[in-house]
Backbone as a chain_set.jsonl record, in Angstrom:
{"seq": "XXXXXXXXXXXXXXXXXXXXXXXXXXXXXXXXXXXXXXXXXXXXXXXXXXXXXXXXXXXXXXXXXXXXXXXXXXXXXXXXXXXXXXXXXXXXXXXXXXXXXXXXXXXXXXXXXXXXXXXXXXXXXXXXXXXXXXXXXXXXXXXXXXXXXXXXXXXXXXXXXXXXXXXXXXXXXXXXXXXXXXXXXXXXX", "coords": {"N": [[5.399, 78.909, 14.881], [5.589, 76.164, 12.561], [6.932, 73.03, 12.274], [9.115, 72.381, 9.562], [7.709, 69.064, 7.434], [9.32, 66.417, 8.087], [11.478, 67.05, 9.149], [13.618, 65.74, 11.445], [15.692, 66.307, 12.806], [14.879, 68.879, 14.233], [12.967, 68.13, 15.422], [13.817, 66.326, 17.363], [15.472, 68.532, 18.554], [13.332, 70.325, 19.457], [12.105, 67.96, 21.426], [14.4, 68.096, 23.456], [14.472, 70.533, 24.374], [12.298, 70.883, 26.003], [12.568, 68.848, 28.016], [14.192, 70.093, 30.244], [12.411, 70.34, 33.237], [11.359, 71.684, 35.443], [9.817, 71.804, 38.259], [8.927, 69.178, 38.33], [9.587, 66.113, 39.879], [12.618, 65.683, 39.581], [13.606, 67.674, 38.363], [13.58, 67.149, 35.613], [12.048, 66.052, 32.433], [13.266, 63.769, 31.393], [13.512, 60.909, 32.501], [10.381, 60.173, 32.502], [9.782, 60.574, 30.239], [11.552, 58.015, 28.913], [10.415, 56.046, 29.792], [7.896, 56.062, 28.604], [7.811, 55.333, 26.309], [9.049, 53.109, 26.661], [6.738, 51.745, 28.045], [4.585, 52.598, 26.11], [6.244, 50.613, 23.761], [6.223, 48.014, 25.415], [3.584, 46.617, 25.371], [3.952, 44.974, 23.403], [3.465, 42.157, 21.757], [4.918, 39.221, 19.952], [3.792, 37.145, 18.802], [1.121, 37.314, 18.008], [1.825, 39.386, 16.957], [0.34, 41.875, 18.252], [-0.008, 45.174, 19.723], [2.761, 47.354, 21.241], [4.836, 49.679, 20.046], [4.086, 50.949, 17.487], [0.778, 52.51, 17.023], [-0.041, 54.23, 18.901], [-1.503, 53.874, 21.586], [-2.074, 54.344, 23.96], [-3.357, 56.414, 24.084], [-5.941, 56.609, 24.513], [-8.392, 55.9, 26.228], [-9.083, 53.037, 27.519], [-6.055, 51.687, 27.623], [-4.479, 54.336, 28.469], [-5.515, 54.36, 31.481], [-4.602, 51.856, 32.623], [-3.32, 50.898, 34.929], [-0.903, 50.254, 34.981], [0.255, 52.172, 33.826], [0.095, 54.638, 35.116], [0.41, 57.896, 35.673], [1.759, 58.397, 33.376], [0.626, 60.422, 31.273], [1.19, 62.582, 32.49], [4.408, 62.787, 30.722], [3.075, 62.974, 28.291], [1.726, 65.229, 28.468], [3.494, 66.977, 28.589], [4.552, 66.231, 25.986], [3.256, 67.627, 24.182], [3.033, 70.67, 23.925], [5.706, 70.202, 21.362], [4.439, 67.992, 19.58], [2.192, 69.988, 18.919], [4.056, 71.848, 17.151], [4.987, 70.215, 15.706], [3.048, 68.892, 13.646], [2.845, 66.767, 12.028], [4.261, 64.352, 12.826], [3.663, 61.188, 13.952], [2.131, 60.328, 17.215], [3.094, 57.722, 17.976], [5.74, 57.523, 16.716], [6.624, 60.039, 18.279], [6.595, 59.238, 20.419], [8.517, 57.764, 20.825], [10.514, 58.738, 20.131], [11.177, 60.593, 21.647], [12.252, 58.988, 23.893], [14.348, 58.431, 23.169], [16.02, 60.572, 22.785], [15.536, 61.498, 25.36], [17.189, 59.476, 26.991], [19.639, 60.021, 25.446], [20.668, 62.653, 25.566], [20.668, 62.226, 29.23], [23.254, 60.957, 28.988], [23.644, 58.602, 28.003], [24.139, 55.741, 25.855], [24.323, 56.508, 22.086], [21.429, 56.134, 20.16], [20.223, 54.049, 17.642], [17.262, 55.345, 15.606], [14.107, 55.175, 14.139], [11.78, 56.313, 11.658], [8.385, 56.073, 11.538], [5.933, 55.07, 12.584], [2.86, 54.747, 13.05], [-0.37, 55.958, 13.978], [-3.084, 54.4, 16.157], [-6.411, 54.385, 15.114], [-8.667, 53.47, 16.734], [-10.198, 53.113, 19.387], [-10.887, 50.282, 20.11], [-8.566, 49.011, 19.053], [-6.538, 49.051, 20.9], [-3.904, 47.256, 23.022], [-4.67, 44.386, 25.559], [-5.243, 44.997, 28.566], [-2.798, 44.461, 31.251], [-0.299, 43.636, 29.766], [2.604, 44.998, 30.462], [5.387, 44.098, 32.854], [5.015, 43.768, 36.305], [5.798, 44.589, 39.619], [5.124, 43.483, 41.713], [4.886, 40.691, 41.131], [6.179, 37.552, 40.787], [10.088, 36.459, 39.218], [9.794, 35.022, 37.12], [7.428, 35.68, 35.783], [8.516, 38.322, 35.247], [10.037, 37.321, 33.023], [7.97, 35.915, 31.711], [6.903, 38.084, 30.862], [8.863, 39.374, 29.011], [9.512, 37.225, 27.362], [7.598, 37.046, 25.848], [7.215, 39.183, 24.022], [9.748, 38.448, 22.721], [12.111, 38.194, 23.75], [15.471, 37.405, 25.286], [17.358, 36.431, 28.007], [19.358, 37.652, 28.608], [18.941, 39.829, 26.624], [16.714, 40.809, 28.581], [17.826, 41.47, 30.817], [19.815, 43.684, 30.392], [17.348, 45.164, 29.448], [16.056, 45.829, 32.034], [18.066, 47.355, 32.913], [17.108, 49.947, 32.34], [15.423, 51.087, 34.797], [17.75, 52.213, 35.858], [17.661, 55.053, 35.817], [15.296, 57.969, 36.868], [12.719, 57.678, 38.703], [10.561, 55.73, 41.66], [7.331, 55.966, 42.383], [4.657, 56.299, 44.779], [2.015, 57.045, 44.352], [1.814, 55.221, 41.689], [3.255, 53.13, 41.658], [3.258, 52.221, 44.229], [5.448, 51.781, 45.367], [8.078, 54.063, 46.59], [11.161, 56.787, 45.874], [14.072, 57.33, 44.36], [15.481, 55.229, 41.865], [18.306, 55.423, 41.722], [21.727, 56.765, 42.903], [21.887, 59.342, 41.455], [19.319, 60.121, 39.641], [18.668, 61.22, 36.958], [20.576, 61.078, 35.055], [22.365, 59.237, 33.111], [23.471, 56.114, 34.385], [24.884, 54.073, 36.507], [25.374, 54.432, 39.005]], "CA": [[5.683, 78.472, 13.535], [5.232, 74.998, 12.106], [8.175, 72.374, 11.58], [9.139, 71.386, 8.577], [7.478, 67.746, 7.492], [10.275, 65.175, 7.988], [12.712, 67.444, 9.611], [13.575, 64.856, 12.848], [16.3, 67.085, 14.099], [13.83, 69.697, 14.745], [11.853, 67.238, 16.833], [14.893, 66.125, 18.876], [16.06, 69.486, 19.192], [12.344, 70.339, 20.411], [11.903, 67.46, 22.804], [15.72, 68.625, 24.102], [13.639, 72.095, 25.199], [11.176, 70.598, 26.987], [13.352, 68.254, 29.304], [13.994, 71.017, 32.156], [10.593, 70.219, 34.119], [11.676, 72.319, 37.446], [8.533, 71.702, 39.23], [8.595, 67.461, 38.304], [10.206, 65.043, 39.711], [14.209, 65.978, 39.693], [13.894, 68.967, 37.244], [14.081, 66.646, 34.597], [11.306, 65.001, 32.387], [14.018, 62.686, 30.584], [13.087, 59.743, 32.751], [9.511, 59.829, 32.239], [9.914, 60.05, 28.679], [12.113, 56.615, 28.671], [9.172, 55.383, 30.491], [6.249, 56.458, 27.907], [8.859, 55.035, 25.065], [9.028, 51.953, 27.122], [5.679, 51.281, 28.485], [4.612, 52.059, 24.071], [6.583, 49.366, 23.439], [6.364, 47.185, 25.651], [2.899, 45.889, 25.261], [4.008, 43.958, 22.202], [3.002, 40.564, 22.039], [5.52, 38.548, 19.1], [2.536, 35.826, 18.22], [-0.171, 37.693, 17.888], [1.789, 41.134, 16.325], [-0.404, 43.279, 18.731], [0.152, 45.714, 21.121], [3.878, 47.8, 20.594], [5.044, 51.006, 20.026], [2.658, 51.397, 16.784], [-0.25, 52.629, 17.344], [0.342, 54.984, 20.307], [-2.844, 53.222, 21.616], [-2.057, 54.883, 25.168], [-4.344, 58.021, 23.841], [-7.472, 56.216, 24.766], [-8.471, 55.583, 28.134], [-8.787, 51.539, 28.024], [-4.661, 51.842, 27.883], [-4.206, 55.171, 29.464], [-5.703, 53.96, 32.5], [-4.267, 50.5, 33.002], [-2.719, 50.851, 36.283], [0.8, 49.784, 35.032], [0.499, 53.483, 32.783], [-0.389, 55.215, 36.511], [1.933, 59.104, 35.752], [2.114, 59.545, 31.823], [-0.371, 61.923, 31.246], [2.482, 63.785, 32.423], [5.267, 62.624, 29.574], [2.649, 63.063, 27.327], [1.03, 66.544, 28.416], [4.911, 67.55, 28.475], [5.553, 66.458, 24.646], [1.89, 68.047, 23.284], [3.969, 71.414, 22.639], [6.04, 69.179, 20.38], [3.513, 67.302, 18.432], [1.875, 70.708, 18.21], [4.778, 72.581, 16.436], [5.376, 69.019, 14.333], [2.35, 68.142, 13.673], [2.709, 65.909, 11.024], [4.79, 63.616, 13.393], [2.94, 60.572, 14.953], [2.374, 60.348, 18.448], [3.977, 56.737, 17.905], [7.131, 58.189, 16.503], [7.07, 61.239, 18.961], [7.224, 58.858, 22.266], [9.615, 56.521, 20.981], [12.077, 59.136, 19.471], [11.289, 61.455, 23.406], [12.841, 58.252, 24.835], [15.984, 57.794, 22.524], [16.629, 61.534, 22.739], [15.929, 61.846, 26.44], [18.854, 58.61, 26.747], [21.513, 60.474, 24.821], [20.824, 63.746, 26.79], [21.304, 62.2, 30.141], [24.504, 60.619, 29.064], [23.313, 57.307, 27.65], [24.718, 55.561, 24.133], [23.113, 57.016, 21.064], [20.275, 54.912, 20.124], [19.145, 53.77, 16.431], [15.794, 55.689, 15.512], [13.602, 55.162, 12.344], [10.409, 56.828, 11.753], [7.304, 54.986, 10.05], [5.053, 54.214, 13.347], [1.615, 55.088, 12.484], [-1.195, 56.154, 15.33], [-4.36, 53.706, 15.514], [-7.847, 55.59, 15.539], [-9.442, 53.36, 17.763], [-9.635, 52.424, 20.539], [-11.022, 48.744, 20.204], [-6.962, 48.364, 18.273], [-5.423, 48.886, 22.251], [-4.153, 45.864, 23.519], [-5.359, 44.351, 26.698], [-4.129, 45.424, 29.593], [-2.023, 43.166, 32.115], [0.705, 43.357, 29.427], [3.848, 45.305, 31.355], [5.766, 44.332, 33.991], [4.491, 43.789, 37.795], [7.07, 44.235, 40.231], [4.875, 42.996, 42.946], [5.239, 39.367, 41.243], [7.724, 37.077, 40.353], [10.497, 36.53, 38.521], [8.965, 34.38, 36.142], [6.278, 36.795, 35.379], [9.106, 39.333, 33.86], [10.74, 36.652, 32.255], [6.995, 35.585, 30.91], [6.4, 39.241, 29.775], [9.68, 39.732, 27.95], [9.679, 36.226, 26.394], [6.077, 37.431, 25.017], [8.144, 40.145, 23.069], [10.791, 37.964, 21.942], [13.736, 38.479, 23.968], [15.862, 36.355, 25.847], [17.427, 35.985, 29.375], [20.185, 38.765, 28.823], [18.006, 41.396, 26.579], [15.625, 41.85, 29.858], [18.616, 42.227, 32.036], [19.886, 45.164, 29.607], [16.371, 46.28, 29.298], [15.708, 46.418, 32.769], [18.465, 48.364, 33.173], [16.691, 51.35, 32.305], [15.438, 51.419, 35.728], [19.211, 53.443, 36.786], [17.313, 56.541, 35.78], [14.111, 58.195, 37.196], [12.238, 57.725, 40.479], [8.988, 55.526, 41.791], [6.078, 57.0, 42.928], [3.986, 55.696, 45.843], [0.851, 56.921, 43.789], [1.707, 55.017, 40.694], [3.986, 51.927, 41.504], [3.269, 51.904, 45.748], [7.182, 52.129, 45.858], [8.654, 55.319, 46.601], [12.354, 56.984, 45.999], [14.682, 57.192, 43.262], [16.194, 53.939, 41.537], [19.951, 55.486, 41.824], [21.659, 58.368, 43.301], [21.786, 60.181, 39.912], [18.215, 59.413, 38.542], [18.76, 61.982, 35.714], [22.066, 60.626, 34.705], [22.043, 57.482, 32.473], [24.227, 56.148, 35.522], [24.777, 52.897, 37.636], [25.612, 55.037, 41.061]], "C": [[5.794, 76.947, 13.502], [6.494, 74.305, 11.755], [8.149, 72.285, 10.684], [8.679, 69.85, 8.055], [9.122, 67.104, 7.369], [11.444, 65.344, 8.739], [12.707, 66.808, 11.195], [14.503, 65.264, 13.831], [15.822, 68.172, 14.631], [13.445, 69.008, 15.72], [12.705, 67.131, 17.692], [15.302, 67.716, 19.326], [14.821, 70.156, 20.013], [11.947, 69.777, 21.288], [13.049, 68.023, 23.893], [15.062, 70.028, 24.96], [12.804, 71.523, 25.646], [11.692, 69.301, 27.977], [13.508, 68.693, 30.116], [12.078, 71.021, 32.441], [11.053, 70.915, 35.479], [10.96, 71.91, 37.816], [8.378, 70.139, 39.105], [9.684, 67.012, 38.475], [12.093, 65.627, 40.036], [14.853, 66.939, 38.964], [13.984, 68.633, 35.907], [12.594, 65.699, 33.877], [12.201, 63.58, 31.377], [13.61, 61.16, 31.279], [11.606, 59.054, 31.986], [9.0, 59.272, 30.721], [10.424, 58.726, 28.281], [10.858, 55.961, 29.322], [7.973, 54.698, 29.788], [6.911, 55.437, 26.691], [8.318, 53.344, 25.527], [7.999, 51.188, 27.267], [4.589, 51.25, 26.616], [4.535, 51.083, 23.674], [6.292, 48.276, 24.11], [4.912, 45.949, 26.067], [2.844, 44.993, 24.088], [3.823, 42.52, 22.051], [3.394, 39.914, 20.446], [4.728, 37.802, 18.319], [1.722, 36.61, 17.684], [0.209, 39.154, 16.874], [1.158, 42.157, 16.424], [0.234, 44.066, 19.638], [1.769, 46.677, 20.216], [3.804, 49.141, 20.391], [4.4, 51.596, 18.304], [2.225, 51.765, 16.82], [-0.532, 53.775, 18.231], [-0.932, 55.143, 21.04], [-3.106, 54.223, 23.289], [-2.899, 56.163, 25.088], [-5.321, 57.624, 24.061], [-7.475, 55.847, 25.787], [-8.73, 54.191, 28.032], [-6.925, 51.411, 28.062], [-4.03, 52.923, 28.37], [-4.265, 55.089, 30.663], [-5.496, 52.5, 33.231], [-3.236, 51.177, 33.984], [-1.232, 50.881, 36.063], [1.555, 51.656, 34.371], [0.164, 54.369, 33.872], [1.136, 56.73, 35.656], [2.097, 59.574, 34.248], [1.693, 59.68, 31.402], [0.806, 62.862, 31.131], [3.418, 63.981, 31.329], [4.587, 62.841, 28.679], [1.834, 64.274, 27.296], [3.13, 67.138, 28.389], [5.404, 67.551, 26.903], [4.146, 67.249, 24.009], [2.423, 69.386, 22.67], [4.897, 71.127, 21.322], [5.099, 69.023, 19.32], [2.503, 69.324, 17.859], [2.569, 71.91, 17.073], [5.092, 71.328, 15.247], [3.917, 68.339, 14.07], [1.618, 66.599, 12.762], [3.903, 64.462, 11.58], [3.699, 62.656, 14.011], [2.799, 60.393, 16.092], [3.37, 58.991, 18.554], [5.737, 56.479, 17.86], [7.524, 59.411, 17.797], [7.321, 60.615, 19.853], [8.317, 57.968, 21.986], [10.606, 57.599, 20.971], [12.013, 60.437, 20.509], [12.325, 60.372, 24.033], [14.219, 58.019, 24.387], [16.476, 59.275, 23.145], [16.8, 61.694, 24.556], [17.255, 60.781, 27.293], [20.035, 59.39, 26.794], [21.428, 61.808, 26.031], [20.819, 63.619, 28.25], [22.23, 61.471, 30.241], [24.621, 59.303, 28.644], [23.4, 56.898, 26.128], [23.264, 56.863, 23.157], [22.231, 55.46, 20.324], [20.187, 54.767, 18.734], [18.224, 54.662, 16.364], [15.473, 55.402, 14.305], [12.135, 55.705, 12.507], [9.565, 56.038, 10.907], [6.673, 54.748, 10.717], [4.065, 55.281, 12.804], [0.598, 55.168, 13.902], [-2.236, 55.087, 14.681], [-5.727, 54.988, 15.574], [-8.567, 54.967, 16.236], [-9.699, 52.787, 18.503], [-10.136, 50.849, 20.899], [-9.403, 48.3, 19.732], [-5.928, 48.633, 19.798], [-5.355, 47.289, 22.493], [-4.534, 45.729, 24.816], [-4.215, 44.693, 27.515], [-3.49, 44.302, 30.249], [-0.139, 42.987, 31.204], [2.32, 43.506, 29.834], [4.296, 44.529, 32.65], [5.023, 44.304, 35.566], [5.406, 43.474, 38.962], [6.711, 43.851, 41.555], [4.727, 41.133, 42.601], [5.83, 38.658, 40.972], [8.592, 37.292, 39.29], [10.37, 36.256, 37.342], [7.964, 34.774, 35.454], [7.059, 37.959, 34.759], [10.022, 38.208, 33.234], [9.147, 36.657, 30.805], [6.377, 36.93, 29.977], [7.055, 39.771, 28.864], [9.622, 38.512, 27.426], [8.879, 36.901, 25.565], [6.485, 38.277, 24.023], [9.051, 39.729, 22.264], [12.435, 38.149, 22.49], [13.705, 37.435, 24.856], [16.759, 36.963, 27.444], [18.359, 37.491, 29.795], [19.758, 40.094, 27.981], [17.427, 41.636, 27.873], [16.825, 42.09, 30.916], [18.896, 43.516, 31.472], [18.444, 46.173, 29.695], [15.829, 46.815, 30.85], [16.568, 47.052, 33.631], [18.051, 49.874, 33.361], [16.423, 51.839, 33.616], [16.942, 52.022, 36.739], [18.645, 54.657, 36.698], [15.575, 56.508, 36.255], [14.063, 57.525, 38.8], [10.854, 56.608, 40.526], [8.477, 56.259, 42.484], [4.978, 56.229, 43.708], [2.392, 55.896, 45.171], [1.117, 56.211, 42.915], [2.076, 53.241, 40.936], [3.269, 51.242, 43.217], [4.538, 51.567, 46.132], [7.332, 53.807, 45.513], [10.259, 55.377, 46.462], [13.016, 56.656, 44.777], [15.661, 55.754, 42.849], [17.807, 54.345, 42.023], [20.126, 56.722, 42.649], [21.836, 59.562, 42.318], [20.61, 59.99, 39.127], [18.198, 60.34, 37.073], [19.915, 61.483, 34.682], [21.639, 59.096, 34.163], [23.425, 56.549, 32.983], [23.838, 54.442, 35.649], [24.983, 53.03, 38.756], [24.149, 55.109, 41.248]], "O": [[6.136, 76.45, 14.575], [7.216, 74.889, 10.946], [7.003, 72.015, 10.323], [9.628, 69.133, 8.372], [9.916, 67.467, 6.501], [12.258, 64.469, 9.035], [11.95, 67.262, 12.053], [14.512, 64.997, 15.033], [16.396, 68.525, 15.661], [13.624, 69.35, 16.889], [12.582, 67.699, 18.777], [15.412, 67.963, 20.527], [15.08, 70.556, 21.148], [11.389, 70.422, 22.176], [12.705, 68.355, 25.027], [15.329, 70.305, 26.13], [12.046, 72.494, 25.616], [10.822, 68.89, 28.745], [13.14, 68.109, 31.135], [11.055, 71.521, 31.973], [10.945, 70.304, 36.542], [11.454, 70.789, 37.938], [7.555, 69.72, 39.919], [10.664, 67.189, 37.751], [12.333, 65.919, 41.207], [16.059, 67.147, 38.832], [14.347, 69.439, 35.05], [12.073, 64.814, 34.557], [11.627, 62.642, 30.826], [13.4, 60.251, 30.476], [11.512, 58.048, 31.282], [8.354, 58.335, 30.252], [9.843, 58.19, 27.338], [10.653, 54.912, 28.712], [7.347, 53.655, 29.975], [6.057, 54.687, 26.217], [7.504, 52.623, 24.95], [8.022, 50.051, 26.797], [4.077, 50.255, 26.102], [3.542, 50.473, 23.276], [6.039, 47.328, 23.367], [4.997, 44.903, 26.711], [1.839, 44.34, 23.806], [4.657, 41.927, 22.736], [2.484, 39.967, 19.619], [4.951, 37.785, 17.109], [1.686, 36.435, 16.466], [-0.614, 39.827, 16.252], [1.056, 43.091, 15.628], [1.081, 43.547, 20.365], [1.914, 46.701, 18.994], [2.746, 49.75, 20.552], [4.348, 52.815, 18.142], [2.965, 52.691, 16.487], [-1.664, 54.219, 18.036], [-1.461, 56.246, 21.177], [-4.203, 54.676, 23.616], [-3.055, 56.868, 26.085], [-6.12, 58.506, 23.744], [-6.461, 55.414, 26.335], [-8.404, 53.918, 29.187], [-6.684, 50.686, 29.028], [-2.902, 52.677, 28.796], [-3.332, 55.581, 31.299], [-6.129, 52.12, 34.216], [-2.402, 51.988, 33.582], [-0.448, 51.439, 36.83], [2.687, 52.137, 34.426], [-0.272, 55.348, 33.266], [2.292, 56.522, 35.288], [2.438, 60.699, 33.884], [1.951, 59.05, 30.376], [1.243, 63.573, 30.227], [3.463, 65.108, 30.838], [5.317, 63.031, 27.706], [1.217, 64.508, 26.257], [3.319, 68.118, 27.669], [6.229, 68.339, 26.441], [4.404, 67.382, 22.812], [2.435, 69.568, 21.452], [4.768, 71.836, 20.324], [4.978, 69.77, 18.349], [2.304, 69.685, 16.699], [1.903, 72.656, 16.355], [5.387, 71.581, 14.079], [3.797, 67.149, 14.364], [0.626, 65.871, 12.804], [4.302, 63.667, 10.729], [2.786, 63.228, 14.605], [3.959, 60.097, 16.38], [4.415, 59.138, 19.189], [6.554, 55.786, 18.466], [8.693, 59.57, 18.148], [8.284, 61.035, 20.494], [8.983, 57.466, 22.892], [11.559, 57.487, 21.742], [12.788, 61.354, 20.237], [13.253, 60.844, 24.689], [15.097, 57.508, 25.082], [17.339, 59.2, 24.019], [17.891, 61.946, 25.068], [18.091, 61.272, 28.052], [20.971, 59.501, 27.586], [22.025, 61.843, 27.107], [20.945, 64.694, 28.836], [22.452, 61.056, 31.379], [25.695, 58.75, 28.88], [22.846, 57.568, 25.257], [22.226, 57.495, 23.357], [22.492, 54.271, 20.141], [19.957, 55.927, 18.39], [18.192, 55.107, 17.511], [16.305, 55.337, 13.401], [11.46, 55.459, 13.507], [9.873, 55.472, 9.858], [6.03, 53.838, 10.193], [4.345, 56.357, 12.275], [0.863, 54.416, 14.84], [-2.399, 54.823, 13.49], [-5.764, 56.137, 16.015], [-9.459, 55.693, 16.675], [-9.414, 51.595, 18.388], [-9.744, 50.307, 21.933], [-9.042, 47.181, 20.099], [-4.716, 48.422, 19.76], [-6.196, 46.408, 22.31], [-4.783, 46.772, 25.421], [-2.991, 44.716, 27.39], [-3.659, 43.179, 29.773], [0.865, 42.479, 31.703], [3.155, 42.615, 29.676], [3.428, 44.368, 33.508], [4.313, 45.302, 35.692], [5.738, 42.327, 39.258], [7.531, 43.808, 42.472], [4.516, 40.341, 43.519], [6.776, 39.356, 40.609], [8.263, 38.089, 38.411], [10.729, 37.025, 36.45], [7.626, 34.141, 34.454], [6.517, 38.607, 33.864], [11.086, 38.749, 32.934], [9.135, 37.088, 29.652], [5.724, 36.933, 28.934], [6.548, 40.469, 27.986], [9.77, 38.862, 26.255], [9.362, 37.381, 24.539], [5.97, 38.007, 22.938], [9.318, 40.326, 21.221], [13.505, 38.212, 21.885], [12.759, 36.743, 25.232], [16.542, 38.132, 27.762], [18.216, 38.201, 30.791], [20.056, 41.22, 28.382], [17.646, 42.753, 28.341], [16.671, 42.92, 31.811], [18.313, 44.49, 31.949], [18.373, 47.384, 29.905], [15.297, 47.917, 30.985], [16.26, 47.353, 34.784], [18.452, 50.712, 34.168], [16.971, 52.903, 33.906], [17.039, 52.169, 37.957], [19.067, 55.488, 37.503], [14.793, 55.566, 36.128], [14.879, 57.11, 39.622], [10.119, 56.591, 39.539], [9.002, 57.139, 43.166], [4.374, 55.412, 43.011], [1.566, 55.016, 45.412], [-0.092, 56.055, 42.744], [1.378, 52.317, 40.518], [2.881, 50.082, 43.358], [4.722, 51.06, 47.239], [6.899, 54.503, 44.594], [10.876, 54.364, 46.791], [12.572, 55.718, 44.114], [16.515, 55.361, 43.644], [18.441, 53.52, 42.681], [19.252, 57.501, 43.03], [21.9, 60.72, 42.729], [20.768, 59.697, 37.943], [17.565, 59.866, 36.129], [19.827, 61.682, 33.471], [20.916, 58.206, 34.612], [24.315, 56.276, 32.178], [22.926, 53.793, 35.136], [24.887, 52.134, 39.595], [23.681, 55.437, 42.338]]}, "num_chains": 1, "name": "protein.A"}
């Protein structure tokens, strides 16, 4: 049966059922989801007003396959039951508001949400790749990729908090092992 249009506690209460992943990862896809949320957003580029959790540009293979997006296929073959019971939800809206919900459900504030992101149709509207994060180079290089967004010295420490939850992956990152000893837990152990 079909959601209701607009009804958004449906959706959370449907991503909430599809968080036990037994077979991935720590039994849990709540990380990955903060991930897909994250990696969304975080090709945004402030100047230019491209890139961002908009668009949910990651459905086309020039941004599906950028190296830095190596693993969510998975977060995103995990929410497709979702989008197919809501289908009048955007994929834009569905990964951001997977990553708030999978937050609160491993123990992490409640987040803001607002709905209104819109999907692009094509795939010349991805932005280029290179935009995330590279934790094989300096510091100055995540300073230079969160300035590019608009934040400052103590947003990217907060934001790269997120890394307390979830695991790397030797296929994806070439680091292995979980960030904490609770990677499910929205934790600092």
């Amino acid at each position: 049966m079909l959601g209701t249009k607009g009804d958004f506690a449906a959706v959370r209460e449907a991503i909430k059922e599809v968080l036990p992943q037994p077979g991935y990862d720590d039994g849990s896809a709540g990380p990955v989801f903060v991930r897909l949320a994250w990696h969304a957003s975080g090709t945004y580029d402030l100047h230019t007003k491209t890139g961002g959790s908009n668009g949910a540009t990651m459905r086309f293979a020039t941004e599906a396959n950028d190296p830095a997006n190596a693993g969510l296929e998975r977060a995103r073959e995990f929410l497709e039951p979702v989008k197919k019971k809501f289908p009048w939800i955007s994929y834009a809206d569905l990964w951001t508001i997977a990553g708030v919900v999978a937050i609160e459900a491993m123990g992490g504030p409640v987040v803001p949400w607002k709905p209104g992101r819109t999907d692009k149709t094509k795939e010349s509207e991805c932005p280029s790749n290179g935009r995330l994060p590279d934790a094989a180079h300096t510091q100055q290089h995540v300073r230079d990729v969160f300035y590019r967004m608009g934040f400052n010295d103590q947003e990217i420490v907060a934001l790269i908090g997120a890394h307390s939850i979830g695991r790397c992956h030797k296929d994806r990152s070439g680091y292995d092992g979980p960030w904490t000893y609770t990677p499910t837990r929205f934790s600092n152990q």
